[in-house]
N, C-alpha and C positions, 0 to 999 in steps of 0.2 A: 175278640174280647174274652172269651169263656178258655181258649186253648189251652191257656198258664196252667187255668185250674180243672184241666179233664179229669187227670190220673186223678186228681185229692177228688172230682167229686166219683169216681167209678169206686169208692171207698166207704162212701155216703149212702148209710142205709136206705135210701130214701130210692135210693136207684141201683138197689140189689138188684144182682142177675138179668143187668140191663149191660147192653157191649159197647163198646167205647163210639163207634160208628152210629151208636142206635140212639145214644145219648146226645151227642153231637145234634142229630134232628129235634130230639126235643126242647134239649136249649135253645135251638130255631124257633120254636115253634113257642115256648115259655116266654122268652124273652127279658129274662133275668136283670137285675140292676145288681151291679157290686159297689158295696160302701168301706169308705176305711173310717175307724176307730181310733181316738188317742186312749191311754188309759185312763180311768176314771170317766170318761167322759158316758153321758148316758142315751144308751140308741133305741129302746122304745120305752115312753111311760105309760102305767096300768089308766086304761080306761080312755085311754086317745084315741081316735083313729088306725086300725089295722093299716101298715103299707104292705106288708106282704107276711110269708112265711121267712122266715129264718133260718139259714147254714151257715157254723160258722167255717171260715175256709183258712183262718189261720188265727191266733189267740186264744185267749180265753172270758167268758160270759157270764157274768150273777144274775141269777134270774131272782126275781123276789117281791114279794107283798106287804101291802102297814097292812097294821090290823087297826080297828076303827081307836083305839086308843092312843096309837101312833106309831105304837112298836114293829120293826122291821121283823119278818120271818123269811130267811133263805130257805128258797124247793132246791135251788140246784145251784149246779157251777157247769159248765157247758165248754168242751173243749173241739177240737176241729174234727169236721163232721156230725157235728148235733144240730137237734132241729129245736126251734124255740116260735110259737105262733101256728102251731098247726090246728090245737083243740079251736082257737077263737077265730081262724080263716074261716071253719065253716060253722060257724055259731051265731054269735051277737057282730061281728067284724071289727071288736076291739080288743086293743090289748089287755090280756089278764093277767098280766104282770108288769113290773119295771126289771129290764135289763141293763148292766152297766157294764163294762169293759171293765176286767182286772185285769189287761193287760193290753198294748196296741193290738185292735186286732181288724179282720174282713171277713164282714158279712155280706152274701149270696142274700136276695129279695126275690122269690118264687111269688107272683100274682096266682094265688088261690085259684081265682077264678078260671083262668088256663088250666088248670088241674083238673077241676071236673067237669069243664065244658068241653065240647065238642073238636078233639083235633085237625086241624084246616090240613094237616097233612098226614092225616092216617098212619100216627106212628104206632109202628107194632107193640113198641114198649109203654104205651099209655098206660092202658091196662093192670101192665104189670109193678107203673108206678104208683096208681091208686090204690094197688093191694097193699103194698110198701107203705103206705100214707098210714093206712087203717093196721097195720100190722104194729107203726109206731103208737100213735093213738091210743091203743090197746095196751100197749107196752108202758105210756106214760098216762094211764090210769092204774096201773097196777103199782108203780112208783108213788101215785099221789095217795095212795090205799097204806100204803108201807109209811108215810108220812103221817098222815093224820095215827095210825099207829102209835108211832113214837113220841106226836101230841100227847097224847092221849094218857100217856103214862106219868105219873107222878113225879117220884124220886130222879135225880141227875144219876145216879147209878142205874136204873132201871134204862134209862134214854140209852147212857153210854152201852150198855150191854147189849142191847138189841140189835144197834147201831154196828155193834162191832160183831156181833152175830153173824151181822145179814153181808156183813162184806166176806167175812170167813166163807160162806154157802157160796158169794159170787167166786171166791180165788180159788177155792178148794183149797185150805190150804191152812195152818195155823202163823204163818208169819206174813204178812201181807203189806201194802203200803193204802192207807186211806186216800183218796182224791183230793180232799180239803183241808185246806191248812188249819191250824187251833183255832182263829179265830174265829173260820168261815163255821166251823166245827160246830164251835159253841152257838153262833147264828143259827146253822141249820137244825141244831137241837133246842132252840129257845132257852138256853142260859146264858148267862155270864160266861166271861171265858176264865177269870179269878178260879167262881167254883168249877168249873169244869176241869183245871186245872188241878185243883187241889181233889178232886173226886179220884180223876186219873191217877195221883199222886198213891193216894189211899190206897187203888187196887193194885197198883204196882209194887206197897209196902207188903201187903196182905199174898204176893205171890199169885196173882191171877193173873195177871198181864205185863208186858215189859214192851216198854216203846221206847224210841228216840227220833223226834221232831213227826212225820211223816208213816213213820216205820212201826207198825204195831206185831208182839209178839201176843198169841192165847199160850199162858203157860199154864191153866186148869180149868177146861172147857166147862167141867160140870158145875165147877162154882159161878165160871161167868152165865151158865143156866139158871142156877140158882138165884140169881139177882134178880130177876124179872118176879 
């Protein structure tokens, strides 16, 4: 069942510096369920029942939140090899989001609880998957730190600027491609995508930045500093 997808998962942070033979036992021993996805269609809602941890092994995934008002907030967009469900496996054992498919996709279902319990067959790489677990974890508190962040800021210029800051630090690089498309964009920033559009518009007249669709250029880093 798992063969198809060895190589995509020996890829999968989740089982860094784990060897394809080693991995093999642990999916023995995990016992994983694979599901497929149509687009749109939605594969966990906030506050159900946890079924397991989340890999996605092909597509792509909206993760996201209402706020008590009703308004949607995107954390993320989740492409192959991400994890989604790991803070709430070992928490409350509910979902703390709603995921939807943007696009057909399959997800990989890790039982938590195989994770931290006791391996029936002493695999070497247990271990080194639970360090991996907490490595992500870690990782995606640092992400959800960067988020509330860019909440937290007033003006759609101030959002957009940080936003494109922090991807600049990830590419190294001043010409880069964003993950998200406009609209997901404007979701993940809590605006409209109208204004978002017309913000972008702005700095692109004003010579700070130059995009097209996906494709962001910094043509005046200090001024895009300056914005915050």
């Amino acid at each position: 069942m798992y063969e198809k997808w060895l190589n995509r998962l020996t890829e999968v942070d989740l089982f860094k510096d784990i060897e394809k033979e080693e991995l093999k036992r642990i999916l023995g021993c995990l016992k994983p369920s694979i599901k497929k996805y149509r687009k749109k269609d939605i594969i966990t809602i906030e506050k159900e029942h946890l079924a397991g941890i989340g890999i996605v092994l092909e597509g792509e995934v909206n993760v996201g939140k209402e706020t008590l008002a009703g308004d949607r907030v995107m954390l993320s967009v989740l492409k192959k090899g991400e994890l989604f469900g790991e803070v709430a496996a070992f928490n409350n054992k509910e979902w703390l989001a709603t995921t939807v498919a943007n696009t057909d996709c399959t997800i990989l279902f890790l039982p938590p609880q195989k994770i931290v319990g006791v391996c029936n067959k002493t695999c070497d790489g247990h271990r080194r998957l639970i360090q991996n677990m907490l490595q992500i974890i870690a990782q995606k508190a640092i992400n959800l730190n960067e988020k509330v962040e860019i909440l937290s800021l007033k003006s759609i210029r101030q959002k957009i600027s940080i936003y494109l800051l922090k991807q600049y630090s990830i590419k190294n690089s001043l010409a880069f491609n964003v993950p998200l498309k406009r609209n997901e964009l404007a979701e993940y920033l809590l605006v409209s995508r109208p204004s978002l559009s017309r913000e972008l518009a702005k700095m692109k007249e004003e010579g700070i930045i130059d995009f097209y669709r996906n494709s962001f250029k910094i043509l005046n880093i200090e001024s895009l500093k300056n914005c915050l």
